[in-house]
C-alpha positions as CSV (number, residue, x, y, z in Angstrom):
1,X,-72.1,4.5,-45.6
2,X,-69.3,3.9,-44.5
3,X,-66.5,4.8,-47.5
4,X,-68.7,8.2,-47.8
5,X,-67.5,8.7,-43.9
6,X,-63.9,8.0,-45.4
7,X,-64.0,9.9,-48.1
8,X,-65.3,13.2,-46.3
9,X,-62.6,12.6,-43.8
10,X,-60.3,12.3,-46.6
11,X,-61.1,15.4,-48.4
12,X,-60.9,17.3,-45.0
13,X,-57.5,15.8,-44.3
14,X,-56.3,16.9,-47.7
15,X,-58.0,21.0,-47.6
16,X,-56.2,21.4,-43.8
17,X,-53.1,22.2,-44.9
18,X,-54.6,25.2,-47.6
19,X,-56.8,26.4,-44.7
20,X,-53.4,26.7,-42.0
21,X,-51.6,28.1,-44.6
22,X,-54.1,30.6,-45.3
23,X,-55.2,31.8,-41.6
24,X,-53.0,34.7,-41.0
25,X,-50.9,34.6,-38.1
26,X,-52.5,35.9,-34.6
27,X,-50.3,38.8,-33.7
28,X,-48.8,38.7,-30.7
29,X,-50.5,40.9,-27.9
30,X,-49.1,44.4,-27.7
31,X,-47.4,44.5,-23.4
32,X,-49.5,45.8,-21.0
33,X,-48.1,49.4,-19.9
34,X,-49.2,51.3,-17.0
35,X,-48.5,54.4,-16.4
36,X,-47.7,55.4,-13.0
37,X,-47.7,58.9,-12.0
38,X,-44.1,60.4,-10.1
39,X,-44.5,61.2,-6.6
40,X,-44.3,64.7,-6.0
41,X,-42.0,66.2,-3.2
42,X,-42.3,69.4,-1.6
43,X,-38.9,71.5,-2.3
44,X,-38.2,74.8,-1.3
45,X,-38.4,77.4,-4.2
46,X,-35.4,79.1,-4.0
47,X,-33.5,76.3,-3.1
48,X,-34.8,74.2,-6.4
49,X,-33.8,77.6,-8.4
50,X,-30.4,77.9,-6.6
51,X,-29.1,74.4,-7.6
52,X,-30.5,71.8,-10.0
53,X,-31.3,68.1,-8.5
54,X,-28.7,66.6,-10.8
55,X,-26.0,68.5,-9.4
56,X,-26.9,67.3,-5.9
57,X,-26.8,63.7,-6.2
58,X,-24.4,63.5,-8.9
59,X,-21.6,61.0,-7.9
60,X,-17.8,61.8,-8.7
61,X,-16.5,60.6,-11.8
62,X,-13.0,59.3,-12.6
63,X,-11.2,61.4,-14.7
64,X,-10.0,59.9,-18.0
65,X,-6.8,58.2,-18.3
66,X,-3.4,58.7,-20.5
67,X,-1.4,56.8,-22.7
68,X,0.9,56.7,-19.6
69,X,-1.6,56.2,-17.0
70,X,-1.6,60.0,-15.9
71,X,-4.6,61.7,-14.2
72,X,-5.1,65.1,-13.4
73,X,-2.8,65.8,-10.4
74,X,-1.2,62.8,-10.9
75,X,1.8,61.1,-12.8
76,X,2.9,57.3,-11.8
77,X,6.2,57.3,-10.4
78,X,8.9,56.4,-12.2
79,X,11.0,53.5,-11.0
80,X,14.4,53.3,-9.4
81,X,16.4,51.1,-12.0
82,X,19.8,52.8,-10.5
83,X,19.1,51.1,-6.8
84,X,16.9,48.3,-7.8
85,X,14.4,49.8,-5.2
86,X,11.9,47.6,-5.2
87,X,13.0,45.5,-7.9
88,X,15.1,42.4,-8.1
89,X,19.0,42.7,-8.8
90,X,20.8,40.2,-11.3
91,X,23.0,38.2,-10.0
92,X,21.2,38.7,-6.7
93,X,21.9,35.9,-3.9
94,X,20.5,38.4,-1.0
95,X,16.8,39.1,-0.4
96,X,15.5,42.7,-1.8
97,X,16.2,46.1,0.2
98,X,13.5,45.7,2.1
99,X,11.3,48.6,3.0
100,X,8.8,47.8,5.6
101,X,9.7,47.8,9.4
102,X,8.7,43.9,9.4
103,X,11.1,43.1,6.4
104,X,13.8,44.9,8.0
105,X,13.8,42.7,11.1
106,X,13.4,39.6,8.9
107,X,16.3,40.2,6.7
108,X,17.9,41.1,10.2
109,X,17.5,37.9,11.2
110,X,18.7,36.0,8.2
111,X,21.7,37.8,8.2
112,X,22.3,38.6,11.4
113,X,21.2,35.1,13.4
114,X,20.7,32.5,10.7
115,X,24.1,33.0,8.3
116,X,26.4,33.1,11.1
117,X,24.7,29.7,12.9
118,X,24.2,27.6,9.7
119,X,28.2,28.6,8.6
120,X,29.5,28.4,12.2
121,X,27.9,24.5,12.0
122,X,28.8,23.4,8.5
123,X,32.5,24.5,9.4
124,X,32.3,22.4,12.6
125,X,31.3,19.8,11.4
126,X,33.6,19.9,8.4
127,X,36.8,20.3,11.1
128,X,35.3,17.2,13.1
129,X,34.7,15.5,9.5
130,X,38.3,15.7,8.6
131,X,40.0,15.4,11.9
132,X,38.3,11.9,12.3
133,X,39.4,11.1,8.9
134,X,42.9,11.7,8.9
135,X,43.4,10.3,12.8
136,X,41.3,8.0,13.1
137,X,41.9,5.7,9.9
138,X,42.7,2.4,10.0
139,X,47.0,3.1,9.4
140,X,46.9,6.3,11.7
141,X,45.0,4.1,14.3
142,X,45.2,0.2,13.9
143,X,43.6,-0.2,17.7
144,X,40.4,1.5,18.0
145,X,38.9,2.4,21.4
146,X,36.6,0.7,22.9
147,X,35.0,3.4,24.7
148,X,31.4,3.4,24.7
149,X,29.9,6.4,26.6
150,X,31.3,9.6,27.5
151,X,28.9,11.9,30.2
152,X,31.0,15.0,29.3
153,X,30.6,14.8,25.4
154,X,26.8,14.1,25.9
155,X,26.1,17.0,27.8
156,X,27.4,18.9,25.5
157,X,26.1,17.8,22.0
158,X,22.8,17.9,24.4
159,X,22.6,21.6,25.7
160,X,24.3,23.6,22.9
161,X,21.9,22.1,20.4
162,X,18.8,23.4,22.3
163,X,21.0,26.4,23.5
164,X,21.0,27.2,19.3
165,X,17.4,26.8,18.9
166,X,16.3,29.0,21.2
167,X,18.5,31.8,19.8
168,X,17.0,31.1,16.9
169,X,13.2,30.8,18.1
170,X,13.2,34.1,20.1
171,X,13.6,36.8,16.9
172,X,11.0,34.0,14.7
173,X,8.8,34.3,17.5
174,X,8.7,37.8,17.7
175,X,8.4,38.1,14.1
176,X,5.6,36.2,13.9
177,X,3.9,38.0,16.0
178,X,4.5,41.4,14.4
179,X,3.5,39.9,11.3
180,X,0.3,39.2,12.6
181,X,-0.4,42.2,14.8
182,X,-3.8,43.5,13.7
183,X,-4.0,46.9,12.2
184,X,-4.7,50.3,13.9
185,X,-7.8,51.1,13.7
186,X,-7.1,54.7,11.3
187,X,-5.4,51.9,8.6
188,X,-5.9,52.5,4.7
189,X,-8.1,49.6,4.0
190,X,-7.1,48.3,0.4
191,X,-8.9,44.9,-0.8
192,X,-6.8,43.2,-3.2
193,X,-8.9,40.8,-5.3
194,X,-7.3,37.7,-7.5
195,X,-8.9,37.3,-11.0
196,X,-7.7,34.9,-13.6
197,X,-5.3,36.6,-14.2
198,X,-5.3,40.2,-12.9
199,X,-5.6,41.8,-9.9
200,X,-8.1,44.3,-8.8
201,X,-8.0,47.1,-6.0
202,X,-10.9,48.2,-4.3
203,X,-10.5,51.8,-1.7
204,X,-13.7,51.0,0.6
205,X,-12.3,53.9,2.7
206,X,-12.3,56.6,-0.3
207,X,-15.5,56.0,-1.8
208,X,-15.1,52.2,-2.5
209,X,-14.1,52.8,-6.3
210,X,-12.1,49.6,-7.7
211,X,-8.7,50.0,-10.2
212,X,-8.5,46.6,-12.4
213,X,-4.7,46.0,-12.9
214,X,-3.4,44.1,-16.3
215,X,-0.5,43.5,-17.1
216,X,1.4,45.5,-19.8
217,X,2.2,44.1,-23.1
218,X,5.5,45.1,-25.0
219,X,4.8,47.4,-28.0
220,X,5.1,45.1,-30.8
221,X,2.2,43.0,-28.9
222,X,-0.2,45.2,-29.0
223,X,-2.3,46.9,-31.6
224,X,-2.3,50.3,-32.9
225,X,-3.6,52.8,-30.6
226,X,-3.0,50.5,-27.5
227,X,-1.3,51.5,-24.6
228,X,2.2,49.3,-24.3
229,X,5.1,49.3,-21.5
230,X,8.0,51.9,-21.3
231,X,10.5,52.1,-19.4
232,X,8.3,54.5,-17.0
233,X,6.0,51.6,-15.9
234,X,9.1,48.8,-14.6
235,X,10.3,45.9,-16.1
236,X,9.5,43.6,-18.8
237,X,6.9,41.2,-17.4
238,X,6.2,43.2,-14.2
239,X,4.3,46.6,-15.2
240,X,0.7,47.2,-14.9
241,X,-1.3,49.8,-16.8
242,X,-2.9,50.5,-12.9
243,X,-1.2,50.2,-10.0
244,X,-2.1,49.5,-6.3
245,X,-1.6,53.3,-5.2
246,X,-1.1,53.5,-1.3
247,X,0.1,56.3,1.4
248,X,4.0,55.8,2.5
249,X,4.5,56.2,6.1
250,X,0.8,55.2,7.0
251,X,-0.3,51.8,8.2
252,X,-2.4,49.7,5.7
253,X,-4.8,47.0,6.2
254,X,-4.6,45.0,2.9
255,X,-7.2,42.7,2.6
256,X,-7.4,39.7,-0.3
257,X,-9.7,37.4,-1.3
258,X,-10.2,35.8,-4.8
259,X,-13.0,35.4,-7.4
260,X,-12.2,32.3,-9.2
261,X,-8.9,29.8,-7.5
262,X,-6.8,30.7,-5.0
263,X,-4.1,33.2,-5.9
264,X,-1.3,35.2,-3.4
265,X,-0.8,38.5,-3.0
266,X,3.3,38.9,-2.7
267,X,5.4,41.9,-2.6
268,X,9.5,40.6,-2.2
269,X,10.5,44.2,-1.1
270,X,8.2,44.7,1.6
271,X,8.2,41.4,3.3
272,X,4.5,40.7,2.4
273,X,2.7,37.8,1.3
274,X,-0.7,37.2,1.9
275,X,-3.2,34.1,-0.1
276,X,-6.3,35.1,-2.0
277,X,-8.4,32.7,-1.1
278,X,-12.0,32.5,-3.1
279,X,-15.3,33.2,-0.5
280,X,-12.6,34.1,2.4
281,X,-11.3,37.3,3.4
282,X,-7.5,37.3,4.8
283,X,-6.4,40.8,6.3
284,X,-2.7,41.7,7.2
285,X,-1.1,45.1,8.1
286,X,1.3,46.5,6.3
287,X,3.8,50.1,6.3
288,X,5.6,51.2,3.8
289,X,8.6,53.3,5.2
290,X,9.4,54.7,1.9
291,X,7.7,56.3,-1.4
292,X,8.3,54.3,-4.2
293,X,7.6,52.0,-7.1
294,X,7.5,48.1,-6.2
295,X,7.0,45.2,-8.0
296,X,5.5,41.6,-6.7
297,X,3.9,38.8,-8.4
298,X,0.9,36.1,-8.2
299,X,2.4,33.8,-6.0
300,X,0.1,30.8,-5.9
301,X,-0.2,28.4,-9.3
302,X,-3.3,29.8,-10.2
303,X,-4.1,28.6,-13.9
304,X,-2.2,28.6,-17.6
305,X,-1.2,32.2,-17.1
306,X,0.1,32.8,-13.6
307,X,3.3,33.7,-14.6
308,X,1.6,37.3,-16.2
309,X,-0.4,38.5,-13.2
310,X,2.4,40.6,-11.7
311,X,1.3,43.5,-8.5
312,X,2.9,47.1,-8.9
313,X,2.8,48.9,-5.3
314,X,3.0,52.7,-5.6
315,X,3.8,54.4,-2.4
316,X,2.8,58.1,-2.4
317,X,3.1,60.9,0.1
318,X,-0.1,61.6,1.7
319,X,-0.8,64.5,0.0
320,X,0.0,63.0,-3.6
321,X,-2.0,59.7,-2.4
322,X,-5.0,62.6,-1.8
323,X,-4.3,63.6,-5.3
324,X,-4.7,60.2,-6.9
325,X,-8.2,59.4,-4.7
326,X,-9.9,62.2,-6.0
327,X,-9.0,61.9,-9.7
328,X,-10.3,58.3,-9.1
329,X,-13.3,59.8,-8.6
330,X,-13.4,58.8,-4.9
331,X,-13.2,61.1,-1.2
332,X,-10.6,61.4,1.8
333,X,-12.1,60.2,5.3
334,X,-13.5,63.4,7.2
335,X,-13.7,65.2,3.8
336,X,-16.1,67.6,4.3
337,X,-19.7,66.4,2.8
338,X,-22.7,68.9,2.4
339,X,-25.3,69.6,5.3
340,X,-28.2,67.7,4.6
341,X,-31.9,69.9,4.5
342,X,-33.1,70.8,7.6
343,X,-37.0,69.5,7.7
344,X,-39.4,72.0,9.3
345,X,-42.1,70.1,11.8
346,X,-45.7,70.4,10.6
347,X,-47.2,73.8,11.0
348,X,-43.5,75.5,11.9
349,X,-40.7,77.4,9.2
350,X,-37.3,76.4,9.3
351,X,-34.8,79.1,8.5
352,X,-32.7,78.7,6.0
353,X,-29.0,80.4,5.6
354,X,-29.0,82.4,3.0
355,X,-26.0,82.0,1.5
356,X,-26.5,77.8,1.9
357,X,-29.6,78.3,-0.1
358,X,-28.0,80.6,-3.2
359,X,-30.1,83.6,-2.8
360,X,-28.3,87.0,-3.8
361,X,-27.7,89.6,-1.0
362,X,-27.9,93.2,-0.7
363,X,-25.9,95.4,1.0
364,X,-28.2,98.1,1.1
365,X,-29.4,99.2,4.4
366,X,-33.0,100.0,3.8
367,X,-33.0,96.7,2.4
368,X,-34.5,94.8,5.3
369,X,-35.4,96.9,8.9
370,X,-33.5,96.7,12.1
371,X,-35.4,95.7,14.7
372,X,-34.8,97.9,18.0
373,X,-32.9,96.2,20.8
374,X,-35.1,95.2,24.0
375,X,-33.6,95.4,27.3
């Protein structure tokens, strides 16, 4: 009885595999779909005939781009290479021209304060270096003096000291505090982000578009068909095929923050540098006193290619800056924006301009009758 139990369960385990391999497959079960009819909403007739829904909520689209980065109503400035504007000089020992009402006052101070202190000093000190040297030596002075405190010399290597540094701290002070003055309130908000390893610019007052900013490659770098640097975009290592286009004259709150590690947004020419700091958003004001092209870099180590993640500040005239915002596909502030549909309250008619809604006049008189004055 009990090897015919085996040998049935042997003959089933053998004929298993011809049965599995037989069975079709189950198909899978066809997804569920219900359909779900669209609300219906109530739209005035001749409005719906006078302008198609599409057209009304259809958002502005960037126009497309050149070889050269030209828009419509747009070309990107070319560069000063004759003044260096913006740009650093070789053989430069000086910082850049500076072209912001901050930088200004900080290359004032250099200049004006620090040079003539630090070389006043270092030539003092040089005279008393020497003088001790060739009279008080051992031949020119075989009996040295014994004098051990002198009220008069103590004073005075006391007080001019502090007299110095507070010639010095008054301008720094009140740099400092310029730098950080907060902006108006009617600033151009820019927000600079840090990727590795380009930059991106985002207009949250003009529509909140974003330009991505890379940096150009020469021509023998890049592939046919692929837009390269020229002598139109700047120098060799700082163009971009986008830059960071801004108003000249009007005050700019540039924000920064960073995606990835910490990067810093730095501009030599305008006296700005700012950190981009991953989940933290850093805000300093910012005027440029002059249209024109200028050139910055990353300025934090910020991964194996830091060194190409250069900034290109443009500096427009208002109304070319106007130009540039809507090509982006974005809006001015107070730009006028279409009235939305008046809604009627249940029961009452709501009348609707007729040239707001698209429906064709007539200038004939027996068109519609006069009503009579009442007195």
């Amino acid at each position: 009885m009990n090897m015919l139990k085996k040998l049935l369960v042997l003959v089933a385990a053998m004929t298993m595999p011809s049965l599995a391999i037989a069975q079709p497959a189950n198909p899978a079960p066809a997804p569920v779909t219900k359909e779900v009819a669209a609300p219906v909403v109530a739209t005035p007739a001749a409005a719906t005939a006078a302008t198609p829904a599409a057209d009304a909520v259809a958002p502005a689209e960037a126009a497309p781009k050149s070889m050269d980065g030209s828009l419509p109503g747009y070309t990107p400035m070319r560069p000063d290479y004759e003044n260096s504007v913006g740009m650093p000089k070789p053989k430069e020992v000086d910082f850049q021209e500076q072209f912001s009402e901050n930088g200004q006052y900080a290359k004032w101070i250099n200049n004006a304060v620090l040079l003539p202190i630090i070389t006043i000093i270092s030539l003092f000190v040089l005279a008393l270096l020497l003088w001790v040297i060739v009279r008080f030596n051992r031949r020119a002075n075989p009996v040295p003096s014994k004098t051990t405190h002198n009220t008069f010399i103590e004073v005075v290597w006391t007080l001019v000291p502090v007299l110095i540094l507070l010639g010095i701290a008054y301008p720094s002070l009140d740099l400092l505090a310029k730098q950080f003055k907060p902006a108006p309130a009617d600033a151009v908000t820019i927000k600079a982000t840090g990727y590795q390893w380009y930059w991106g610019y985002t207009y949250p007052d003009h529509g909140g578009f974003e330009v991505v900013s890379n940096m150009l490659k020469e021509e023998g770098d890049v592939g046919k068909g692929e837009r390269f640097r020229t002598e139109n975009d700047g120098p060799k290592l700082l163009a971009v095929d986008n830059r960071m286009v801004v108003p000249a004259g009007v005050p700019l709150r540039i924000q920064t923050t960073a995606a990835d590690v910490i990067h810093a947004f730095a501009v030599p020419s305008l006296w700005f540098k700012l950190d981009a700091v991953p989940g933290r958003l850093n805000e300093k004001s910012l005027t440029i006193t002059k249209p024109g092209v200028y050139f910055g870099q990353c300025s934090e180590l910020c991964g194996a290619r830091h060194a190409f993640m250069p900034l290109v500040v443009e500096a427009l005239p208002p109304a070319q800056f106007a130009a540039w915002v809507k090509a982006q596909g974005g809006t001015m502030p107070g730009a006028d924006k279409p009235a939305p549909a008046a809604i009627a309250p249940p029961g009452q008619n709501v009348a609707v301009p007729v040239a707001a809604a698209g429906i064709a006049t007539t200038t004939d008189s027996a068109a519609a009758p006069v009503a009579a004055p009442t007195k």
